[in-house]
Phi, psi and omega in degrees: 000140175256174191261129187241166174239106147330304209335135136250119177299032173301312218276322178281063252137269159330313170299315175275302176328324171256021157259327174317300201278326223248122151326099190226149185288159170296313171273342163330278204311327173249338157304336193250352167330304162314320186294278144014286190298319174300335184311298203278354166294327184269000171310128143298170182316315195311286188332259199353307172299331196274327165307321164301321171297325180317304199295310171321335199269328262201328168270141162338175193276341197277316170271000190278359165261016161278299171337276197318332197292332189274154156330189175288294153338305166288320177306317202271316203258012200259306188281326173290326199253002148313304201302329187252341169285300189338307171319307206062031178291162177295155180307327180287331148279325175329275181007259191334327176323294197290357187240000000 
């Protein structure tokens, strides 16, 4: 028998989609971040994946064929430094993201 995963990821799906997308005052937007970022590190692939259609749906025509062009990898680490530019963390934590 297979094993199928129920989970539904609406509401950490939701969460990261309004800190992209969603108006927020700068200090919200660095108070909830951390929060945000651990959400969207602890996503599975499924999430993930649904989430990049979500994004996809949702960017311009140029980007969404940069967006489309990248790998998985490249999407997930493409969506951390939106998050942290959006955020506005200092440059010495991007930093620290990526490696």
């Amino acid at each position: 028998m297979a094993y199928y995963n129920t989970d539904n990821n609406d509401e950490q799906i939701d969460a990261v989609m309004r800190c992209l997308f969603q108006y927020q005052p700068e200090a919200v937007k660095q108070a909830q971040y951390k929060q945000i970022q651990e959400i969207f590190l602890n996503m599975d692939v499924g999430a993930h994946y649904q989430l990049f259609a979500f994004i996809h749906e949702r960017l311009p025509m140029r980007a969404k064929m940069m967006f489309c062009a990248e790998d998985y990898q490249g999407k997930h680490q493409t969506v951390l430094e939106v998050m942290a530019h959006v955020c506005k963390r200092p440059v010495a934590e991007r930093c620290l993201m990526t490696t």
